[in-house]
N, C-alpha and C positions, 0 to 999 in steps of 0.2 A: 977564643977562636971558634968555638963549637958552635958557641949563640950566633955568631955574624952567618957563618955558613950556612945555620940553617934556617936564617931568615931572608937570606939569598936565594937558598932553594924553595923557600915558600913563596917568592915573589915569580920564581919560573913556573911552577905551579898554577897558581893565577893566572898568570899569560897565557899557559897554553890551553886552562878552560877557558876562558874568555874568547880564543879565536875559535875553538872548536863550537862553542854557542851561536856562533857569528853565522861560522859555515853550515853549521844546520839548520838555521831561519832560512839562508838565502834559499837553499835549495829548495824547501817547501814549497817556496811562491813560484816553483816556474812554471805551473798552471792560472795563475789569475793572472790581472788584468795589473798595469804596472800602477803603481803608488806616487810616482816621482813627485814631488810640489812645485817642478818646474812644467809639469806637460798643459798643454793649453788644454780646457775644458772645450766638451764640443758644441758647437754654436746650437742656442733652443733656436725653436720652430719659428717666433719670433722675432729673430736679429736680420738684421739687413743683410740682402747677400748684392749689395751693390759694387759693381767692380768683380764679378765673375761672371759674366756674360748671361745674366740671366733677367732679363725686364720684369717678371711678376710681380715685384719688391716696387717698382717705381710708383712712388707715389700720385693721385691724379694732380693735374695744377688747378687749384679751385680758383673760379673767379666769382667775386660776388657785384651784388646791384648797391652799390653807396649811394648816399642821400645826404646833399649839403644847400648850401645857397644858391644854387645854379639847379637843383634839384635832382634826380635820381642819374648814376650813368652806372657804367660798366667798370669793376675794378679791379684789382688782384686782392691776394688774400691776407696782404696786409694796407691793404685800402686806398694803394695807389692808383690814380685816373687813368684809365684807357681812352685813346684816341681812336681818331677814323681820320681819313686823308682823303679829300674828295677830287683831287687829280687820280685817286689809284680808278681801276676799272674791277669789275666783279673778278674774287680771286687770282688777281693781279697785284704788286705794290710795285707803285712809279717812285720810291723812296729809296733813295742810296748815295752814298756818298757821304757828304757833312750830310745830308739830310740824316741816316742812319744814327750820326754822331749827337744830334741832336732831337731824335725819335727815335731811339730802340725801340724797336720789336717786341713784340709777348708771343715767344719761346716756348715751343714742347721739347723736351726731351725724347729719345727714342724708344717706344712702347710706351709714350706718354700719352692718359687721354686727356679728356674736360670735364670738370664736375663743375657744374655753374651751379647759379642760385636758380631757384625755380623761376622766380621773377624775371630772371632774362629767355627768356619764353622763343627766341632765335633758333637760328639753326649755329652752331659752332663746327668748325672742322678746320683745317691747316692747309698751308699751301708750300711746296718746296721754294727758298731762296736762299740765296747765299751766303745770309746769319743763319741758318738754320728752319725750321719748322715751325715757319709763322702761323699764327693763330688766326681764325676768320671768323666775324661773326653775323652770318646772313650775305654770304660774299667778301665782307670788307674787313681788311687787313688793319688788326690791333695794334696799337704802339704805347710806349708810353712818352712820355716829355719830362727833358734832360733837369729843365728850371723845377720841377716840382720836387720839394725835398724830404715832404713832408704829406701823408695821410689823408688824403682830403684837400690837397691842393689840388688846384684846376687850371694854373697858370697857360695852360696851351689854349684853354677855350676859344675859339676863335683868330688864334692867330694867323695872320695872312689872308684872314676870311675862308680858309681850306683847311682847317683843322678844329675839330669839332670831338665835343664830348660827344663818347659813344653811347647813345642813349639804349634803353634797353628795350626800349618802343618802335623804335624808327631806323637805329641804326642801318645805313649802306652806304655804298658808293655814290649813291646815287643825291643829286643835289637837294631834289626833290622828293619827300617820302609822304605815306599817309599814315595818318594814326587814328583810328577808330573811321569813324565816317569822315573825315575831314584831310587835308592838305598840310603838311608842313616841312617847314624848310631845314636846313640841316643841323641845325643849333635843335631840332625838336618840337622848335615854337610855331606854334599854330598859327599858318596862312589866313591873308583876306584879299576882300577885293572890294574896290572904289567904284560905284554906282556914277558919277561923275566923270567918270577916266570914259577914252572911247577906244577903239582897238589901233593897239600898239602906239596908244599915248596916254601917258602919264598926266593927269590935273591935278596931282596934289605936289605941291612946293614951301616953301618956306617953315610956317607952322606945324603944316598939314602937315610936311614932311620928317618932323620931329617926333611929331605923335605917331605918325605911323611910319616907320623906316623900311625902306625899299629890298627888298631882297635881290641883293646884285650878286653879280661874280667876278674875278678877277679877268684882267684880259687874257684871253687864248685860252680860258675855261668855258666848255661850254657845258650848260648844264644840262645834267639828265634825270632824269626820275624814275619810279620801283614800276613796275608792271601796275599795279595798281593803281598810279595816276596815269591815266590812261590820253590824257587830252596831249596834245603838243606842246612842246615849248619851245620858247628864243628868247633875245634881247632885245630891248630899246636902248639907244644911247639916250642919258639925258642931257640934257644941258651944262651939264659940269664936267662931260665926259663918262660916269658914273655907268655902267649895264646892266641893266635893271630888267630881271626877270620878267620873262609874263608867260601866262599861262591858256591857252587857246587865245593867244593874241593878247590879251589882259594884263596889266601891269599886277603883280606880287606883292603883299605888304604884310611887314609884323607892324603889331601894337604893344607900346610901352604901358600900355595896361596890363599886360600878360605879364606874369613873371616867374615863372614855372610851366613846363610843358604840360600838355594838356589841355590850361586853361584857356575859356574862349570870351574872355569879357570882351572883345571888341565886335563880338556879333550883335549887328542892329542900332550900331553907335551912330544918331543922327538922322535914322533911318536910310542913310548912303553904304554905311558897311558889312557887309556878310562873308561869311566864312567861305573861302576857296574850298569846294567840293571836287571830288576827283571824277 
């Protein structure tokens, strides 16, 4: 009986150092800082503070100048195609609707700016619409196109003849742009003009008209040009119905010899053709 007893008292013993070691830790620490392994550390200098009202954190939306078969245009930062829409007018977009649904917009965020590539040498700025804070570059209002799925596609390139890679040269509203000393039309490519042709008539047809294709516009488009092409423009109907550009009365022509913007191999072809100057 004696041995159980007082290994019953030795085990109360125990117990009651044990809680008295407890309560003397606790009380030590109620000067510092809490220990818990559940308290959230606090956020470095570093971490996003997105979603507490504070824009510094936003990052800028970079767009870069891509380079494929169609040759350099404007694109986001994972190297999808930027458009231009040449019904829109300077910091205006005439796009909405299915149009929207089928040309999103390129979107700033709010206290978002633009980091572009040096190469796109433009002016960039935004304009308020009803998706939000559309992107502008040199006036005209960026998009992207629904069918490109992939990097480097260009599927919108002239669709409707009013949708145009946004070049990083020439891009605007405007139908007619200039790039270096010369004229060119909205795709980028370098204007001419037919030595043959007389004012506001067309004398290239058939052949002719293959090798060098007319720069027309849709009906109810009319075309306009940057300040820099300074001359006038209108249409001719031709013969097919077609509206073919001209320029100080002049009909308008690309060359299927060009195939990247810039180039001017149809200057002097024949001695008939020369480069539309502004």
């Amino acid at each position: 009986m004696n041995i159980w007893h007082n290994l019953r008292h030795g085990r109360l013993l125990v117990t009651m150092f044990a809680a008295l070691a407890l309560a003397t830790v606790a009380c030590s620490d109620d000067g510092d800082e809490p220990t818990s392994p559940t308290q959230a550390p606090a956020a470095s200098a570093t971490e996003s503070t997105a979603g507490t009202g504070s824009t510094d954190s936003v990052a800028p939306l970079a767009v870069a100048v891509a380079e494929g078969d169609l040759g350099t245009f404007l694109a986001d930062a994972d190297g999808k195609a930027l458009y231009i829409f040449t019904r829109d007018v300077p910091d205006t977009s005439n796009c909405s609707g299915e149009c929207l649904a089928t040309w999103p917009p390129l979107l700033l965020m709010d206290g978002q700016s633009v980091e572009a590539d040096p190469a796109a040498a433009g002016a960039f700025d935004s304009i308020d619409t009803p998706s939000g804070l559309q992107v502008t570059y040199n006036g005209a209002p960026l998009y992207y196109f629904a069918a490109d799925a992939a990097a480097g596609d260009t599927n919108g390139h002239l669709v409707g003849n009013v949708w145009f890679l946004a070049r990083p040269e020439s891009a605007s509203t405007a139908y007619v742009g200039v790039r270096d000393t010369f004229i060119v039309g909205p795709t980028g490519m370098t204007l001419y003009l037919f030595a043959n042709d007389t004012e506001g008539v067309s004398n290239c047809s058939g052949e002719c008209l293959e090798n060098w294709p007319a720069l027309t516009v849709p009906e109810g488009l009319d075309p306009t040009a940057v300040a820099a092409a300074a001359g006038a423009l209108d249409v001719v109907t031709r013969d097919d119905g077609v509206l073919h550009v001209t320029y100080n009365g002049f009909p308008l022509y690309y060359f299927v010899g060009d195939s990247l913007p810039g180039e001017t191999n149809g200057d002097g072809v024949g001695g008939v053709w020369t480069i539309a100057m502004p």
